[in-house]
ZAKOL-343451 format. One line per field, with one value per residue (C-alpha): residue number from 1; residue in one letter; x, y, z. Coordinates in steps of 0.02 Angstrom, whole numbers. Each point is the difference from the previous one (the first is absolute). Example, Ala and Ser with C-alpha at 12.3 -4.5 7.8 and 13.67 -1.06 7.14 Angstrom:
residues 2
num <- 1  2;
residu <- A  S;
c1 <- 615  69;
c2 <- -225  172;
c3 <- 390  -33;
This chain:
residues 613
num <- 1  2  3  4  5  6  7  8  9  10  11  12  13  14  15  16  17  18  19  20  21  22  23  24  25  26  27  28  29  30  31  32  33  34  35  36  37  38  39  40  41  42  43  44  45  46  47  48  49  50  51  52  53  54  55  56  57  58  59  60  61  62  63  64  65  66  67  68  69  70  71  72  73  74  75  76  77  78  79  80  81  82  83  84  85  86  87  88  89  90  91  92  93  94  95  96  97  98  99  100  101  102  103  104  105  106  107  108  109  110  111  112  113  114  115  116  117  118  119  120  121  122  123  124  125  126  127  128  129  130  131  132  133  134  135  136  137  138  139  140  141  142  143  144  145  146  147  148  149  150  151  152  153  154  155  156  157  158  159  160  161  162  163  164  165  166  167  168  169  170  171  172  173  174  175  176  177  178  179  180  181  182  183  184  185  186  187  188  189  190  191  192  193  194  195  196  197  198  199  200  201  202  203  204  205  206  207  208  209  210  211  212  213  214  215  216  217  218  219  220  221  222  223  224  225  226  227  228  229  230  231  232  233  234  235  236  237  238  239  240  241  242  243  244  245  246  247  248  249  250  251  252  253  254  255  256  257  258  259  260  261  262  263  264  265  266  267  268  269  270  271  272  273  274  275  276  277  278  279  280  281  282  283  284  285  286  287  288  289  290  291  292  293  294  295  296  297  298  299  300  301  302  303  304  305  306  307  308  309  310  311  312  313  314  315  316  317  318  319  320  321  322  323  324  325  326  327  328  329  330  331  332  333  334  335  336  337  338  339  340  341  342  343  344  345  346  347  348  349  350  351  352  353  354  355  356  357  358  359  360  361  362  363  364  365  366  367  368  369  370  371  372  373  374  375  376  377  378  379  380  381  382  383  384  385  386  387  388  389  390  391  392  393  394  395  396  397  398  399  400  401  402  403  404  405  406  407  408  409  410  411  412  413  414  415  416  417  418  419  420  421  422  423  424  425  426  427  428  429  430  431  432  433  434  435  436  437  438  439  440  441  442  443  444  445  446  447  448  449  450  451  452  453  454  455  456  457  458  459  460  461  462  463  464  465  466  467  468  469  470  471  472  473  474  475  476  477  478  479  480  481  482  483  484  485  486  487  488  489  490  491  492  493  494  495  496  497  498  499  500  501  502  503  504  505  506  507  508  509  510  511  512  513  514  515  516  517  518  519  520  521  522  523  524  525  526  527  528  529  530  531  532  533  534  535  536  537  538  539  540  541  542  543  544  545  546  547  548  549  550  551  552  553  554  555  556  557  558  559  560  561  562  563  564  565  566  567  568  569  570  571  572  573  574  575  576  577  578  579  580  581  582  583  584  585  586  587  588  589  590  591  592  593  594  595  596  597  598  599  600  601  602  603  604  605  606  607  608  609  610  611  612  613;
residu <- X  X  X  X  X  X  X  X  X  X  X  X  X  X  X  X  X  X  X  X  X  X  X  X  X  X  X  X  X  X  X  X  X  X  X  X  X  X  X  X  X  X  X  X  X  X  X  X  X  X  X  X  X  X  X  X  X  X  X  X  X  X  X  X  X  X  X  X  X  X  X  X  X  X  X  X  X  X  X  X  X  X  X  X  X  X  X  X  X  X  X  X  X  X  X  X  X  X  X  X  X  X  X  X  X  X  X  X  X  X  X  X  X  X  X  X  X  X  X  X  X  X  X  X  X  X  X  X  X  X  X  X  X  X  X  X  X  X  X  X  X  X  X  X  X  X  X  X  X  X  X  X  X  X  X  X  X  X  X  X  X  X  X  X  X  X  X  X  X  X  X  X  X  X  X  X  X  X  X  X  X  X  X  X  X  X  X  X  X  X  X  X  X  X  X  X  X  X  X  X  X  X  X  X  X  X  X  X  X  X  X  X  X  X  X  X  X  X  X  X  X  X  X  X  X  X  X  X  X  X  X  X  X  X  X  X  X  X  X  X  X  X  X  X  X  X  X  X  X  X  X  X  X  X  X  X  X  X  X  X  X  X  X  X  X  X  X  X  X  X  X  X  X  X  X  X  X  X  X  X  X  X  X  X  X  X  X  X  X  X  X  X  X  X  X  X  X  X  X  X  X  X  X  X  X  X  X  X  X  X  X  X  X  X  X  X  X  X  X  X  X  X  X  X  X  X  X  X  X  X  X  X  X  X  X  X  X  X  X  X  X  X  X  X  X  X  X  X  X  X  X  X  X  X  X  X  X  X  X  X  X  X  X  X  X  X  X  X  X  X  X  X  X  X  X  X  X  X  X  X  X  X  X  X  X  X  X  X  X  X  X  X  X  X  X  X  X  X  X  X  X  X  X  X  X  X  X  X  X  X  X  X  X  X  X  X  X  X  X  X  X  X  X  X  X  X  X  X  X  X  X  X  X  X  X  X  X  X  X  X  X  X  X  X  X  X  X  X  X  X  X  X  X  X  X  X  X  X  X  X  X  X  X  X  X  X  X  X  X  X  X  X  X  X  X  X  X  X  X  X  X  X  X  X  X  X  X  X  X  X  X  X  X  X  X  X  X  X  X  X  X  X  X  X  X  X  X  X  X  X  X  X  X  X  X  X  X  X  X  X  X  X  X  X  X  X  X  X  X  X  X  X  X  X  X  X  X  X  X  X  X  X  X  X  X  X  X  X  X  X  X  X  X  X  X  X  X  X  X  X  X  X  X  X  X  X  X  X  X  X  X  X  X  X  X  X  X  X  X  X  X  X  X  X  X  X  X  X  X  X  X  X  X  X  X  X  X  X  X  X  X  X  X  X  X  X  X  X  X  X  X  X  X;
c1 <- 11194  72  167  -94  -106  143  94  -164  -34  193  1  -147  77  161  -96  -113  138  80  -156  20  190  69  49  145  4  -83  26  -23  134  112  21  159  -11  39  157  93  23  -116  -148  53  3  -174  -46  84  -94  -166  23  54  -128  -124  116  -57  114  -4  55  141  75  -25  108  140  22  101  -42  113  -77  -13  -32  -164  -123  -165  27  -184  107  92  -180  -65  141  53  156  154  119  71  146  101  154  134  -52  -200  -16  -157  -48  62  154  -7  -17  -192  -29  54  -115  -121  23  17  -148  -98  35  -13  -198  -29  59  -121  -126  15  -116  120  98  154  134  124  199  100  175  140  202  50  143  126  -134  -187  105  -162  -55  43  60  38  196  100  121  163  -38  48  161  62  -70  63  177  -75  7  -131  -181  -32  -4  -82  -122  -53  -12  -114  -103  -4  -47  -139  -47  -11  -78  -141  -22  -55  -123  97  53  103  191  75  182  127  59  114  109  198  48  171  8  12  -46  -162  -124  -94  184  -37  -189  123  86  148  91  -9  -159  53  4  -158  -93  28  -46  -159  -45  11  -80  -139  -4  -10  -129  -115  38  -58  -185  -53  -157  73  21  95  57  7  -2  169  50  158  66  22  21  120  168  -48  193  96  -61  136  78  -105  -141  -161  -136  111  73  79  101  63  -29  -139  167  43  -170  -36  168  -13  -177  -108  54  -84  -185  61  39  -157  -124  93  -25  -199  -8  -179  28  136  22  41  143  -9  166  16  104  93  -131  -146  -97  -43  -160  -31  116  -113  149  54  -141  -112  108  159  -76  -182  35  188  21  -158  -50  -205  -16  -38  85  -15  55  110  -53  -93  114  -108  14  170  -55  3  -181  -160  -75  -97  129  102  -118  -2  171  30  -145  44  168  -44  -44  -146  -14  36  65  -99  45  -29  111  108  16  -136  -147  -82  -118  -65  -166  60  119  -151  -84  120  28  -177  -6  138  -51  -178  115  113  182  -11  -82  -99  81  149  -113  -46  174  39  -125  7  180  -62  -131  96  118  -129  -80  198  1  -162  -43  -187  -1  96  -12  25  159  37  31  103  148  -28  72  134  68  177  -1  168  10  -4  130  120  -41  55  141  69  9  89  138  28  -2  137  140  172  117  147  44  176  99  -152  -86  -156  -73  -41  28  -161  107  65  10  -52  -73  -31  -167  0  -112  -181  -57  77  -145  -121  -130  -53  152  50  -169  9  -133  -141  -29  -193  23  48  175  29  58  98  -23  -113  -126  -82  -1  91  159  187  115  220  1  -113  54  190  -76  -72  128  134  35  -56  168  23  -30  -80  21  -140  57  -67  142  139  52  19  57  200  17  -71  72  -74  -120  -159  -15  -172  -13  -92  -150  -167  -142  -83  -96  -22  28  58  148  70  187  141  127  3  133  -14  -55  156  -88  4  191  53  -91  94  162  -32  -27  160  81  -28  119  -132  -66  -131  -125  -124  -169  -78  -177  -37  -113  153  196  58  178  67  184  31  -119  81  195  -51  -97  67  -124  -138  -182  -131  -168  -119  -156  -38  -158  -85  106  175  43  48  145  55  -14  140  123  2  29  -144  -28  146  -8  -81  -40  61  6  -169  72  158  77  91  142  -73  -125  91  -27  -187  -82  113  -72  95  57  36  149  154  -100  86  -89  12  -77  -61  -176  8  128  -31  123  -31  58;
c2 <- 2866  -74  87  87  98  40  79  93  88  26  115  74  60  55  89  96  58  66  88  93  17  84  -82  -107  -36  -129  84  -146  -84  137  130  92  74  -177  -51  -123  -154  -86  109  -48  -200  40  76  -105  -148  102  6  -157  -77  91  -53  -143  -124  104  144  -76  -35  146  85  -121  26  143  71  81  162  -86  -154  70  -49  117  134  -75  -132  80  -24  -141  -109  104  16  47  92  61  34  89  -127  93  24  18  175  103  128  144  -49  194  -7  60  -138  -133  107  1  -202  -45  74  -69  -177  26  76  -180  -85  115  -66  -194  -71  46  140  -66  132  -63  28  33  -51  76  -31  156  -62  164  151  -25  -69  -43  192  122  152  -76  6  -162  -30  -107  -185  -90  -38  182  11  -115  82  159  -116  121  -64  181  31  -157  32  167  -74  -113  139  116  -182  6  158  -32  -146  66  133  -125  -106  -151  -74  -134  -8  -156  65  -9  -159  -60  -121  -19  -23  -114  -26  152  -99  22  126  37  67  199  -48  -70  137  -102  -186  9  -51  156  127  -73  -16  181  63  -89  40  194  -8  -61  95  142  -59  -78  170  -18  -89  -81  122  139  131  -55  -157  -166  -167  -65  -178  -88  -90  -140  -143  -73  -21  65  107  -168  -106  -106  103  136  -72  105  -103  -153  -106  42  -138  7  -70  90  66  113  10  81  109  74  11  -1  168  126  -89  -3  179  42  -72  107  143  -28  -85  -78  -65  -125  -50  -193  -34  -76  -88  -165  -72  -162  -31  34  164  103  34  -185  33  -48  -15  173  82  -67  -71  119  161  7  -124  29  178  46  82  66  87  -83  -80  38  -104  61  48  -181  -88  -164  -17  -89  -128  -138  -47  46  157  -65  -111  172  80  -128  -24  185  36  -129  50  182  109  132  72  -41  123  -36  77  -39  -10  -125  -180  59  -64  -23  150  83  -103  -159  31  42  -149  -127  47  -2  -186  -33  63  -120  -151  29  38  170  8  151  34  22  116  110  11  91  108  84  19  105  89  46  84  81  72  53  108  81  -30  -26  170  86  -108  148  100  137  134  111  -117  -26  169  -48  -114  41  162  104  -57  -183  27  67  -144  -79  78  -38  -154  -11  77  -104  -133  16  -116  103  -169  114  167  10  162  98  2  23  117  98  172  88  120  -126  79  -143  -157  -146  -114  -169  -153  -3  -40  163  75  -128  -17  -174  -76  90  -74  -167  -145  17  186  31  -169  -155  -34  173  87  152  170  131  -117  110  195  103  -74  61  -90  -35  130  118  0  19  153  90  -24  76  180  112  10  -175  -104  -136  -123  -148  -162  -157  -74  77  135  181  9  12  182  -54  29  -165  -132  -97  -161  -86  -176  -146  -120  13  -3  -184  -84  -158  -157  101  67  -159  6  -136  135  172  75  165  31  -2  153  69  -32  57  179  19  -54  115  164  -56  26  183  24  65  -43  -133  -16  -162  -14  -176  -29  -176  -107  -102  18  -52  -90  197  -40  90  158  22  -12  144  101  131  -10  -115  24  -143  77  -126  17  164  50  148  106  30  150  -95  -54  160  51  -121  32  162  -4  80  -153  -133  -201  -80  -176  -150  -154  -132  -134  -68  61  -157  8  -110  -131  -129  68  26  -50  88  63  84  -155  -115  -103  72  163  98  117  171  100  -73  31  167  68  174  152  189  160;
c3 <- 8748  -156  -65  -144  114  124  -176  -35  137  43  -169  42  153  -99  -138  150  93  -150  -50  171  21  -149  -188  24  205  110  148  115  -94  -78  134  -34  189  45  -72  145  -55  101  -68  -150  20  52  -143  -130  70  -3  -177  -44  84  -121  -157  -116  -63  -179  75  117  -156  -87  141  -36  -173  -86  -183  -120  -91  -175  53  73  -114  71  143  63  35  156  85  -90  90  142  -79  150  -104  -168  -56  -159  -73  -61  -193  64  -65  6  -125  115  104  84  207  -42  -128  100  162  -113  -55  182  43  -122  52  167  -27  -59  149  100  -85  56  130  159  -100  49  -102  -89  19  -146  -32  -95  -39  73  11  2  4  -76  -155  -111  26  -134  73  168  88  -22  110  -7  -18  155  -40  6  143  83  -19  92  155  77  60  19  -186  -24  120  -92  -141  63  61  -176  -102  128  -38  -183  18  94  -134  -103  122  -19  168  -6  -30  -52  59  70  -57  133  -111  40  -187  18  -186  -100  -169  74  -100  158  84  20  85  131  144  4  25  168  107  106  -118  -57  154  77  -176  -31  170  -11  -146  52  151  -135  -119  149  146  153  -24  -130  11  -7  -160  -166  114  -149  33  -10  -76  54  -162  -50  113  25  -79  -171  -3  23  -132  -94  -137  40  -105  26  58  51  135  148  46  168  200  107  108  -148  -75  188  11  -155  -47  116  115  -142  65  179  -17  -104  131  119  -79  -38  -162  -13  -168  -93  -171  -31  -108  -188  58  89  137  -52  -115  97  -76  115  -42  57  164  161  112  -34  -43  146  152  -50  -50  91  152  42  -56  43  -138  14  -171  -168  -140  -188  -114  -153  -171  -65  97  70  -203  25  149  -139  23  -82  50  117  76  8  94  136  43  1  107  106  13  75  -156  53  -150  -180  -129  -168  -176  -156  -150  -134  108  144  -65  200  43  149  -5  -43  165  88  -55  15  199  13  -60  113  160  -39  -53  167  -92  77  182  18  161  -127  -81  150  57  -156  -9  190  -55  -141  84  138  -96  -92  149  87  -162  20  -170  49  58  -122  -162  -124  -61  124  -131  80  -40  -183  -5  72  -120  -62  92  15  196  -62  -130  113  102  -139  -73  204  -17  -167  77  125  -98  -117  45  -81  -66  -62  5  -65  37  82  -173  71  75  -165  10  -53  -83  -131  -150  -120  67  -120  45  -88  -26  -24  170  53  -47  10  139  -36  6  190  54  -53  15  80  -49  -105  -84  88  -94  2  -170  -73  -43  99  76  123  20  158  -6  -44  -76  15  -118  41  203  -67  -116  165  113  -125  6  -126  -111  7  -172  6  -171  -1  -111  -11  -63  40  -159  -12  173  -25  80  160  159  71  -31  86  -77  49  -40  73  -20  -95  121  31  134  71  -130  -125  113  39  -79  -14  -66  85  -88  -36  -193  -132  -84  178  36  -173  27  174  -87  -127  119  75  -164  1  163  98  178  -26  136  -16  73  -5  -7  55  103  58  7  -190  -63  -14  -12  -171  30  168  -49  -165  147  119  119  -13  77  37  -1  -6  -50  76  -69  -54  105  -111  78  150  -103  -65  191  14  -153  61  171  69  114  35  -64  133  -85  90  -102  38  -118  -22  -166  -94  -116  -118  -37  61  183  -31  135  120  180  165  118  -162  28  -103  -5  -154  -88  -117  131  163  81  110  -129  -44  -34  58  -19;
């Protein structure tokens, strides 16, 4: 029987059982009764021995939401996954527009020849951040310094939650980066400068987002990110070189993905950066033989956002080596300097699995990774958004969630002569600097838009201020000022100062001192006499040296999220400073990059530092 016939009838036998079995299931195939993973190798091969060479293909590549040119497109090329970038925005960023989006796409997939569904990806990076409305929590950073995979593991869970309120399925988080240069713009996506900080985080959060079974309720699709050595690149350049021995590059690195495969991740993102040169989107000795063969990892790869871009070759050439080199899937957007599309991808692997650059064993590898993940997350039998969660989304149970882990993230620097607690019966308490009462700025990057911005970006979150307001009693006055007048008869002051929210590239920074506009509004409260408590809202420690010697007690927050009340909480003494110190805190620049275990170890504050009550 020639191979067009065999292809015939095989879809005939597809669409026929179908017809009989319910929409969206191929029983013989898809059986969620039968979920061991033996059953499953079965059935993954039953299916990909019905798959065309088009379609293979179509399962490997990933397409952003605006670069999607035609929703028929989904089933036109059998298209695996989508995803939403940072700054892709729909008209309706509520839970039920982005249901209501997800849906939509997915009905498309249904409709290809083998109605494979789709998975769709997302930056959820600290809570469903591109959801308005839903809970963000602490960027990683802060959480780090709770040193509790408890906490991290709920949080894990609730971002699960809202995710699945939404359809989408597919976390790219936790990124699993030990940052050992703070210059780096990418520092608060990392738990900590430690790979064992790192690795018990990542791994509880996963354990969180993923539960038990990857089939069962609100469990997403975790992504392990972004591998490897991306937080140790020279000068903390985003997107560069990590320059360094495979000893270290193992040490230091590599126990987040050790950890992460423990704990079930099926999916890793592949690093922008490169290893002594060698991008590692090009990287067959540690993508194949290190990660897959030694390590043992069974899930798939993805790459990063247009990354096979920067291979140095032509597009096609690009798609070779990268291929080659272990990538499953590749990530495809759209946008200024990405000219290469989904079907020009699609094509170009096509011609080079018939010229023999890319074996089609190569091929097939890739895709039963893919489908088997697809079919551990029952996504063939449940390929719609379970609408009982999209209620869910920032709920009062998840903001206390929340608001927990703020709390125990603070790390107290100073507190000179007891000044803080706060009594709640102060009877005038000064609140200074704009980001007091500014939810953008406590959220950071990553938060609606990709670099993040200021202002009140998304509805059902409290502010510094407005936490500080609640917690007060109801004689106490409380005097707002940006900068720092009409606030001479106060009894004390909370200075809130820090950094302006940013992401990766942009966030990169050669001089982290804090602001001069920010030290000369401390110095000035400190003029008036008064107790002067700082609270500094930062993605990284800073060069704090002035703002610390006008403070009485000084307060690093983070980038806590939509949660501020977790921070009154604290200033009050409601709950005691738990926050132990995930980086190393240098006295200046000149110590930048500074890590526990350096030789002549000196700095401001040393990692695991952290004051109480």
């Amino acid at each position: 029987m020639k191979p067009s016939y065999k292809i015939l009838i095989t879809s005939l036998l597809v669409v026929f059982t179908m017809l009989f079995s319910g929409f969206g299931k191929y029983n013989s195939v898809y059986s969620p009764s039968k979920r061991k993973s033996g059953m499953i190798k079965q059935k993954v091969d039953s299916l990909l021995a019905l798959m065309t060479l088009d379609e293979k293909i179509g399962q490997m590549t990933q397409v952003d939401i605006l670069a999607l040119k035609d929703p028929n497109d989904i089933a036109k090329y059998s298209i695996g996954s989508v995803l939403c970038g940072g700054n892709s925005e729909i008209a309706d960023e509520s839970a039920k527009g982005w249901a209501d989006y997800y849906d939509m796409l997915q009905s498309y997939a249904l409709k290809s020849r083998l109605r494979i569904p789709i998975i769709y990806g997302v930056d959820a990076v600290h809570g469903h951040n591109n959801v308005k409305g839903a809970v963000i929590f602490p960027h990683n950073i802060g959480m780090g310094c709770t040193r509790n995979t408890g906490l991290v593991k709920e949080e894990g869970r609730i971002t699960a939650e809202e995710i699945a309120g939404t359809g989408m399925n597919w976390d790219f988080a936790p990124c699993v980066a030990v940052a050992r240069d703070i210059r780096w713009g990418r520092t608060y996506e990392s738990y900590g400068e430690t790979p064992g900080l790192v690795s018990g985080m990542g791994a509880a959060f996963i354990e969180g987002l993923q539960g038990n079974e990857l089939n069962s309720e609100a469990s997403i699709l975790a992504c392990a990110k972004h591998f490897v050595g991306d937080g140790g690149t020279t000068n903390g350049k985003d997107q560069g070189n990590t320059e360094c021995d495979e000893a270290t590059l193992r040490k230091i690195h590599l126990p987040g993905y050790v950890a992460a495969i423990k704990a079930g991740a099926r999916t890793i993102m592949v690093s922008y950066s490169s290893w002594n040169g060698v991008k590692m989107h090009g990287n067959k000795y540690l993508l194949t033989d290190v990660l897959k063969d030694e390590l043992g990892f069974s899930g798939f790869l993805v790459s990063d956002w247009a990354a096979i871009d920067q291979l140095g070759g032509n597009y096609e050439t690009d798609i070779e080596k990268s291929i080659n080199a272990g990538l499953d899937m590749i990530m495809i957007p759209n946008g200024p300097g990405q000219n290469n599309n989904y079907i020009q991808f699609i094509n170009d692997l096509k011609e080079l699995v018939k010229e023999g650059g890319v074996a089609e064993s190569r091929i097939d590898d890739a895709v039963r990774r893919i489908l088997t993940v697809k079919m551990e997350m029952n996504v063939f039998e449940h390929p719609f958004t379970d609408r009982k969660y999209t209620s869910q989304v920032g709920s009062k149970e998840h903001r206390e969630a929340a608001r927990e882990c703020v709390r125990q993230s603070l790390v107290l620097l100073k507190n000179e002569d007891k000044t803080l607690p706060l009594s709640k019966d102060i009877k005038t308490l000064a609140v200074i600097g704009e980001k007091a009462d500014d939810l953008g700025s406590q959220c950071g990057g990553w938060t609606i838009s990709w670099q993040g911005q200021t202002g009140d970006i998304t509805p059902g979150g409290t502010t510094i201020l407005q936490g500080i307001k609640q917690a007060v009693s109801a004689s106490t006055k409380i005097i707002f000022s940006k900068d720092g007048s009409g606030v001479d008869n106060a009894d004390a002051a909370v200075v809130v100062v820090g950094e302006k929210p940013y992401a990766e590239m942009m966030g990169d920074r050669d001089n982290l001192a804090l602001s001069e506009e920010d030290n000369a509004l401390v110095e000035k409260i400190k003029g008036k006499g008064i107790p002067v408590v700082v609270i500094l809202i930062s993605g990284r420690p800073m060069i704090i040296n002035k703002a610390l010697k006008n403070s009485n007690a000084f307060v690093a927050a983070w980038l806590p999220g939509t949660e501020g009340e977790g921070v009154a909480d604290v200033l009050f003494g409601d709950y005691k400073p738990a926050g132990k110190l995930s980086h190393s805190w240098p006295r200046d620049m000149k110590q930048v990059p500074i890590n526990y275990g350096d030789k002549n170890y000196d700095p401001l504050f040393p990692y695991g530092y952290g004051l109480t009550y």
